[in-house]
Jmol script that loads the backbone (N, CA, C; Angstrom):
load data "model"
ATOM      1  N   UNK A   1      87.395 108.212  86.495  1.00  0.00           N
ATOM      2  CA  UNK A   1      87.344 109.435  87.248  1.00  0.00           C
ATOM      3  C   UNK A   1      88.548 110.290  86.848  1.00  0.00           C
ATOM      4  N   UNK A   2      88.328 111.089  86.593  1.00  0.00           N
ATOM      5  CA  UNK A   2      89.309 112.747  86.292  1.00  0.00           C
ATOM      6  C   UNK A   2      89.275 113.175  87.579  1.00  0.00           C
ATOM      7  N   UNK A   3      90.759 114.072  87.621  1.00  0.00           N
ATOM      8  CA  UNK A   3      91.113 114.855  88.357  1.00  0.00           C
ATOM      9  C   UNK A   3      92.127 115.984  88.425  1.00  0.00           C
ATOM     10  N   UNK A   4      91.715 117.029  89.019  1.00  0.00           N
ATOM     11  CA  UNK A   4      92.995 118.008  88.381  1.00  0.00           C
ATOM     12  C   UNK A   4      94.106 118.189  89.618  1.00  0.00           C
ATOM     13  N   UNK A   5      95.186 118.530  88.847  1.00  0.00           N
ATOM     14  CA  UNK A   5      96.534 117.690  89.872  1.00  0.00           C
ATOM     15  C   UNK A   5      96.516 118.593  90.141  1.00  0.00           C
ATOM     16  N   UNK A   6      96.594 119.709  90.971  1.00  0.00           N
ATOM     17  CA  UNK A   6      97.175 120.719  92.246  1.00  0.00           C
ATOM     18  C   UNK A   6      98.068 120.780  92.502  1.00  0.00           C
ATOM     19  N   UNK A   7      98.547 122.021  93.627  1.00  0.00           N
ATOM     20  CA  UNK A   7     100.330 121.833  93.867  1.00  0.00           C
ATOM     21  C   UNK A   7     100.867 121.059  94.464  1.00  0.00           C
ATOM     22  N   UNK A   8      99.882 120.338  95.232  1.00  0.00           N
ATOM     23  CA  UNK A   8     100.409 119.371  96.154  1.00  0.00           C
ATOM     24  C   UNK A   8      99.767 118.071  95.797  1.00  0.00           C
ATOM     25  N   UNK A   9      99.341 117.851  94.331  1.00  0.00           N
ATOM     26  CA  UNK A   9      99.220 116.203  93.991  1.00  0.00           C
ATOM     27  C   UNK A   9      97.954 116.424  93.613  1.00  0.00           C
ATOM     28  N   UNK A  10      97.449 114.569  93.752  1.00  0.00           N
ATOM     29  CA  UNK A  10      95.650 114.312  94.088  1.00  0.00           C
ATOM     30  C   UNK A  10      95.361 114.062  95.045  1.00  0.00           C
ATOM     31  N   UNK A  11      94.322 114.131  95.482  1.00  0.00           N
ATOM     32  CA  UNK A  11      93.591 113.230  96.299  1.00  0.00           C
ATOM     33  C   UNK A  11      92.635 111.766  95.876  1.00  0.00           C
ATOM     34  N   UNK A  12      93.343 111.261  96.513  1.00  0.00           N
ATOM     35  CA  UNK A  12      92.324 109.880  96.147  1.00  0.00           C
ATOM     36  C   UNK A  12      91.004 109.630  97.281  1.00  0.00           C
ATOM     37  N   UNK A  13      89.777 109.746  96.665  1.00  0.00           N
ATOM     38  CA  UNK A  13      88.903 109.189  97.047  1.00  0.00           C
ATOM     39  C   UNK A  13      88.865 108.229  98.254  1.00  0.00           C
ATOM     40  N   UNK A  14      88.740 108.048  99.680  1.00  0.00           N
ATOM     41  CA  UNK A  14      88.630 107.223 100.140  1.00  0.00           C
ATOM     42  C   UNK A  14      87.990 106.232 100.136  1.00  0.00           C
ATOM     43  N   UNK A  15      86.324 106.116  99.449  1.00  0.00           N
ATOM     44  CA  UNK A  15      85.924 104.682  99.107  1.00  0.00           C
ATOM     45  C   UNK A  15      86.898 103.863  98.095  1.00  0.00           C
ATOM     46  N   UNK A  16      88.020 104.297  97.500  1.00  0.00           N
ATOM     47  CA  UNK A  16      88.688 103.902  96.631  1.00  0.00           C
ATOM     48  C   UNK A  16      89.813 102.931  97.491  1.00  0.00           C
ATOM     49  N   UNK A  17      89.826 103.146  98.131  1.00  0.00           N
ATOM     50  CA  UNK A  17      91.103 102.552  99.419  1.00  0.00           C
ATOM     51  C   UNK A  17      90.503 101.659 100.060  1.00  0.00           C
ATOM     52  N   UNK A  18      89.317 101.327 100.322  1.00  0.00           N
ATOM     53  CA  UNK A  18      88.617 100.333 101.149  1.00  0.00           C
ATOM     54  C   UNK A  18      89.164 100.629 102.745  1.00  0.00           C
ATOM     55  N   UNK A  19      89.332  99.673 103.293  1.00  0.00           N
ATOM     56  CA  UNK A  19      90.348  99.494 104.905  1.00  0.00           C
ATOM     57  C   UNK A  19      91.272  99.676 105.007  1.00  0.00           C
ATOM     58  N   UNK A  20      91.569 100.161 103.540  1.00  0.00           N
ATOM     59  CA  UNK A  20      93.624 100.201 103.940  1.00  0.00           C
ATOM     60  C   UNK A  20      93.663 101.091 104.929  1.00  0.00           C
ATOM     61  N   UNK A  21      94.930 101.210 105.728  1.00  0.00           N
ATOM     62  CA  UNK A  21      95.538 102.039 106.560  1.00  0.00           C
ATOM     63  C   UNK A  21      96.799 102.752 106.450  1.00  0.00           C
ATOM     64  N   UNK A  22      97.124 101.981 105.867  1.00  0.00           N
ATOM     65  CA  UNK A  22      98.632 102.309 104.982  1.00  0.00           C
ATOM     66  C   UNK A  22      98.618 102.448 103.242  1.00  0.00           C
ATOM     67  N   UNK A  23      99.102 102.926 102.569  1.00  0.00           N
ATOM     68  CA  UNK A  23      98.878 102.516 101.190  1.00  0.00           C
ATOM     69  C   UNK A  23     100.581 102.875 100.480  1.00  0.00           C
ATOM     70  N   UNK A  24     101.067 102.101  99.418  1.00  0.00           N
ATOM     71  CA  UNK A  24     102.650 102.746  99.250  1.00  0.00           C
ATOM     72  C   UNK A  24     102.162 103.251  97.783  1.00  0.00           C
ATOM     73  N   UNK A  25     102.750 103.810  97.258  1.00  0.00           N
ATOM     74  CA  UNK A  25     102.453 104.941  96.097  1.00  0.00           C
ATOM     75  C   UNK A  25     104.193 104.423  95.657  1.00  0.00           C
ATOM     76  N   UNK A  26     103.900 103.786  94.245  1.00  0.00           N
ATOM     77  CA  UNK A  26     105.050 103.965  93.440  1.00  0.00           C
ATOM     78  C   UNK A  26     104.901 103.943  92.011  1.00  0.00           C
ATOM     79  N   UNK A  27     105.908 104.282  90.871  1.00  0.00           N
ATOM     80  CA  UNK A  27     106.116 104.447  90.084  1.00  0.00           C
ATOM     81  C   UNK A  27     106.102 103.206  88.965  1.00  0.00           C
ATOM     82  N   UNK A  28     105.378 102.347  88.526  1.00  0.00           N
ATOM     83  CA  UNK A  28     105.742 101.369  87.494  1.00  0.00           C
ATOM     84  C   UNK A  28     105.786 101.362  85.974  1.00  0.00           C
ATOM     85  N   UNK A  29     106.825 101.870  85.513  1.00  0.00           N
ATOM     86  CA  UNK A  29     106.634 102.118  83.570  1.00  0.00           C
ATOM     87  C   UNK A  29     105.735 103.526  83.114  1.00  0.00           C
ATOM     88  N   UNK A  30     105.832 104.381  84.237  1.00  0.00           N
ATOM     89  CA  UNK A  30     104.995 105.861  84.208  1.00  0.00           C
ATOM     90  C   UNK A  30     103.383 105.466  84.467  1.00  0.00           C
ATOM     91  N   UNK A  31     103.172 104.730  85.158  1.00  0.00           N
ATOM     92  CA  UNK A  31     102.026 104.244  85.486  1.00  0.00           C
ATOM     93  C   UNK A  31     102.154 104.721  87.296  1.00  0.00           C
ATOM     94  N   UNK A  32     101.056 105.282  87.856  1.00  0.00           N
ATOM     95  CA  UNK A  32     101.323 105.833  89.561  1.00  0.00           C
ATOM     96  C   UNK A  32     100.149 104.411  89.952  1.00  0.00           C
ATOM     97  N   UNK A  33     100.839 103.281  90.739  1.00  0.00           N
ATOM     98  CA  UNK A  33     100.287 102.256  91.422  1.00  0.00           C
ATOM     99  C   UNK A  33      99.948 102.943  93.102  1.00  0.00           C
ATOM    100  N   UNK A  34      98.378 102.521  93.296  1.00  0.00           N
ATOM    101  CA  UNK A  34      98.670 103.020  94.786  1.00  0.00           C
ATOM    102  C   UNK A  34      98.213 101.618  95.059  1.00  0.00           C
ATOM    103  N   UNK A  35      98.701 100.896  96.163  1.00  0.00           N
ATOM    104  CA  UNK A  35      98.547  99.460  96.548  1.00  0.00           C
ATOM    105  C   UNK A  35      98.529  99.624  98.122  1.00  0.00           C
ATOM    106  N   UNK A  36      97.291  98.916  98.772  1.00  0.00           N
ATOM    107  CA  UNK A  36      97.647  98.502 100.581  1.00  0.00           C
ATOM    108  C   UNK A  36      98.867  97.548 100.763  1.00  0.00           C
ATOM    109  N   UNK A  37      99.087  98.511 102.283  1.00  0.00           N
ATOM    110  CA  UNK A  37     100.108  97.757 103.140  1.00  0.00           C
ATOM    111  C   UNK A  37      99.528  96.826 103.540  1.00  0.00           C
ATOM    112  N   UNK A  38      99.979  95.548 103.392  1.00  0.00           N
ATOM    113  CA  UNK A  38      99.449  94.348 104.742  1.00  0.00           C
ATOM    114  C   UNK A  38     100.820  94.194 105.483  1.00  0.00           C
ATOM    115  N   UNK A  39     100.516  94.055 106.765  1.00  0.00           N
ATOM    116  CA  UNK A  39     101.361  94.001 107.581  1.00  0.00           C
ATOM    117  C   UNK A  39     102.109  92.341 107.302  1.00  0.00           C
ATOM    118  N   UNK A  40     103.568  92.475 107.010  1.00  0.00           N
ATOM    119  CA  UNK A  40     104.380  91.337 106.794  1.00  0.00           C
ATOM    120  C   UNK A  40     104.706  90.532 108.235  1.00  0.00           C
ATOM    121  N   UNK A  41     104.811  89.856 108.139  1.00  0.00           N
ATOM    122  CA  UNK A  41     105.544  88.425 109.197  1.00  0.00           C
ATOM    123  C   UNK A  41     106.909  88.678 109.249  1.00  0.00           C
ATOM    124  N   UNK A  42     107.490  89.307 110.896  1.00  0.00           N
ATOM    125  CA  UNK A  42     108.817  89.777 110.674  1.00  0.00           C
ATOM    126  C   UNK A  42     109.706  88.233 110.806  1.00  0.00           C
ATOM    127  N   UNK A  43     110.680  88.297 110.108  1.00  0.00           N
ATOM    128  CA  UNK A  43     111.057  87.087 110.021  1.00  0.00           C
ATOM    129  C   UNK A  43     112.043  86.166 111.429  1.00  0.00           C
ATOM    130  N   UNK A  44     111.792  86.758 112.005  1.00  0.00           N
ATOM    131  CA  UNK A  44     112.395  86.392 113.224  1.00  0.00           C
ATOM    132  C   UNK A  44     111.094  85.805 114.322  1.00  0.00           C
ATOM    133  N   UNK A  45     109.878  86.173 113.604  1.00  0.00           N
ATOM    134  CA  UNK A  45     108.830  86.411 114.244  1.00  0.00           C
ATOM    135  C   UNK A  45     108.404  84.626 115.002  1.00  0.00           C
ATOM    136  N   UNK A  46     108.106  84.495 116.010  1.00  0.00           N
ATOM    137  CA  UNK A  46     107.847  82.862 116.367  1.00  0.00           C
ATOM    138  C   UNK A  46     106.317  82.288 116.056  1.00  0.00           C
ATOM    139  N   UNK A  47     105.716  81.848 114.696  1.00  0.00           N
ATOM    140  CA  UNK A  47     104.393  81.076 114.858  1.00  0.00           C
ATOM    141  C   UNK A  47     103.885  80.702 115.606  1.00  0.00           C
ATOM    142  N   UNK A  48     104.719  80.045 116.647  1.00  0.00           N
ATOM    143  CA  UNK A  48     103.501  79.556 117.909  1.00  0.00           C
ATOM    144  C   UNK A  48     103.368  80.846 118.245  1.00  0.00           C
ATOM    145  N   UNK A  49     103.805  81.612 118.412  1.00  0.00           N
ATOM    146  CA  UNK A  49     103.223  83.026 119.696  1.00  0.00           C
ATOM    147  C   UNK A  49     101.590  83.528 119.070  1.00  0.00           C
ATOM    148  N   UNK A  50     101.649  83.267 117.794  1.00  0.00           N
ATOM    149  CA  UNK A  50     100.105  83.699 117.091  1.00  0.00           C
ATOM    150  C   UNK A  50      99.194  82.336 117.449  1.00  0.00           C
ATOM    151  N   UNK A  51      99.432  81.666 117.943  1.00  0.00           N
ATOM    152  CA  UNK A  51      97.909  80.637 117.996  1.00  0.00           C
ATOM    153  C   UNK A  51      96.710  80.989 118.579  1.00  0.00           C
ATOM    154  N   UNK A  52      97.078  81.626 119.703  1.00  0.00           N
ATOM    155  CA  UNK A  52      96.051  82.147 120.442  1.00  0.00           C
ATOM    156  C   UNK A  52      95.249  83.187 120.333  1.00  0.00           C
ATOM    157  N   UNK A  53      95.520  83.903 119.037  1.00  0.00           N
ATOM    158  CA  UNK A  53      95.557  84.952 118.894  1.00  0.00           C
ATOM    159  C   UNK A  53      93.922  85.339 117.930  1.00  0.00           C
ATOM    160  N   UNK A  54      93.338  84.236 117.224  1.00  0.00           N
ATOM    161  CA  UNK A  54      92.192  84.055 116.687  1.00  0.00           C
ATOM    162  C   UNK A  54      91.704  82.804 117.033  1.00  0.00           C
ATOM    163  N   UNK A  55      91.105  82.719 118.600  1.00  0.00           N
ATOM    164  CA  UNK A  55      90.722  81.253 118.290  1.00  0.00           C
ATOM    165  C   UNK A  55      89.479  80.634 117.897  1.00  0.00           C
ATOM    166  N   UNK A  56      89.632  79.134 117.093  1.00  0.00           N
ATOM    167  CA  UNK A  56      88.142  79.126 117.176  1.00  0.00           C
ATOM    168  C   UNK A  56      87.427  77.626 118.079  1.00  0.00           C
ATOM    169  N   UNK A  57      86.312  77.652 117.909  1.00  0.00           N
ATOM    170  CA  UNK A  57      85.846  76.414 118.449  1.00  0.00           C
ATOM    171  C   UNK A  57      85.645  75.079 117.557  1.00  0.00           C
ATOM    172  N   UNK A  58      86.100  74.340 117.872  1.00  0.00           N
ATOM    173  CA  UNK A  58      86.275  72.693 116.670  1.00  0.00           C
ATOM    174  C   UNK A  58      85.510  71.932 117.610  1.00  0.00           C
ATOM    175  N   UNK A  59      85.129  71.753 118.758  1.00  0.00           N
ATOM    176  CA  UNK A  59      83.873  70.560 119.672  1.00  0.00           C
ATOM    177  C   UNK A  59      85.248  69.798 119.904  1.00  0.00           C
ATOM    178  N   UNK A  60      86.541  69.896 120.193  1.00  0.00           N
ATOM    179  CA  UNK A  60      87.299  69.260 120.671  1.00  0.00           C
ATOM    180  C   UNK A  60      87.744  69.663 122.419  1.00  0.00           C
ATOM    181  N   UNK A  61      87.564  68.593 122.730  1.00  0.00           N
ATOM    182  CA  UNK A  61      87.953  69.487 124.689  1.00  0.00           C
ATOM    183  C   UNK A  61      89.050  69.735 124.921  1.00  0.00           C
ATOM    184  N   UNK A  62      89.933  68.692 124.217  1.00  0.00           N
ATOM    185  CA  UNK A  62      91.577  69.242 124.304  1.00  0.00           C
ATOM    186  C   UNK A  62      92.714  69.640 123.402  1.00  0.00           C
ATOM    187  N   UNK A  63      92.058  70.358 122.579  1.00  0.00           N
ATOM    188  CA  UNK A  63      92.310  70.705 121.463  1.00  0.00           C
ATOM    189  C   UNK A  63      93.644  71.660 121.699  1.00  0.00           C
ATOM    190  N   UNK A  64      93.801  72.185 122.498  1.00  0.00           N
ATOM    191  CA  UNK A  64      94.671  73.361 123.146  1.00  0.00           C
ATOM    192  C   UNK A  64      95.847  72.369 123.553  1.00  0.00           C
ATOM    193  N   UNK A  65      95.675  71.004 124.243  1.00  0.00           N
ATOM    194  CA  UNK A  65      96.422  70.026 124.305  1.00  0.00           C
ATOM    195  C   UNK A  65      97.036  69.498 123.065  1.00  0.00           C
ATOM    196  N   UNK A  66      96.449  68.771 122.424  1.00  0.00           N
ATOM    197  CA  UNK A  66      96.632  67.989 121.528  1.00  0.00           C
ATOM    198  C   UNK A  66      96.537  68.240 120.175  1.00  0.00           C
ATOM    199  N   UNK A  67      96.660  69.696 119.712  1.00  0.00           N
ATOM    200  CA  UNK A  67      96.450  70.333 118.537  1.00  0.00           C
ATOM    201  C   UNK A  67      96.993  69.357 117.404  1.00  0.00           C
ATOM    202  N   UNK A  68      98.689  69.009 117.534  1.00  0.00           N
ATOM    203  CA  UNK A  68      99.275  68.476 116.464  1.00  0.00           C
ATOM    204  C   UNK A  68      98.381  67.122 115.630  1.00  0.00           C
ATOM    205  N   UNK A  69      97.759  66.180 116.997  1.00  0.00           N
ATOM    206  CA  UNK A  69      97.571  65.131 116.819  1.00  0.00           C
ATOM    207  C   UNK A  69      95.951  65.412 115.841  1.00  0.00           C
ATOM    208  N   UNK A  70      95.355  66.411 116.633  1.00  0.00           N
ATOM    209  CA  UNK A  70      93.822  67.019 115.577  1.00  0.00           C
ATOM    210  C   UNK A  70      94.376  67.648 114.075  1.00  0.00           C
ATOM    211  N   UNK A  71      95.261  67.849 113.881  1.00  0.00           N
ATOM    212  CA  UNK A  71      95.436  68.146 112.590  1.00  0.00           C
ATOM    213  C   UNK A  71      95.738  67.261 111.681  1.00  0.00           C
ATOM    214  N   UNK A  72      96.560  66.516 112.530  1.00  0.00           N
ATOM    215  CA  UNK A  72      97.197  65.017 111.314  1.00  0.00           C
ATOM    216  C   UNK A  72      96.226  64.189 111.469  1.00  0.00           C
ATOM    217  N   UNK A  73      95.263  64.339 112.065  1.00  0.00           N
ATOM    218  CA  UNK A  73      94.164  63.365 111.811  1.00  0.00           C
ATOM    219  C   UNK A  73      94.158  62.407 112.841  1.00  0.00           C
ATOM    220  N   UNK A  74      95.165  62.270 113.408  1.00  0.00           N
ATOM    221  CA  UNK A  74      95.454  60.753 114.464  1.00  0.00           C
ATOM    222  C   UNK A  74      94.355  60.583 115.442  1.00  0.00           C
TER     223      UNK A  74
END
end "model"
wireframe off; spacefill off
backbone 0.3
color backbone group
């Protein structure tokens, strides 16, 4: 796809972006990369606080209990 640059840039196509919501635009070796944001894991951030956060169903009744022991197999 061609495009003619204007005073204020291009426009990129939105089927071209998929879901992004964010996208960062930089410079690599005169090459213009446009790449999605995924939202990073702030590093302070606590893993357990996300468990609950997608759950699914495994046919275990106490799974919410005893998670560690369903994973290692015990």
């Amino acid at each position: 796809m061609k495009v003619k640059v204007g005073e204020k840039g291009v426009t990129v196509p939105r089927q071209m972006l998929g879901e992004a919501k964010e996208v960062e635009i930089r410079d690599e070796n005169g090459r213009v990369v446009i790449e999605p944001v995924r939202k990073a894991k702030q590093k302070d951030e606590d893993p357990i606080t996300g468990l609950s956060q997608d759950p699914v169903s495994c046919g275990a009744e106490d799974a919410s209990v005893n998670h560690d022991q369903h994973l290692s197999g015990e």
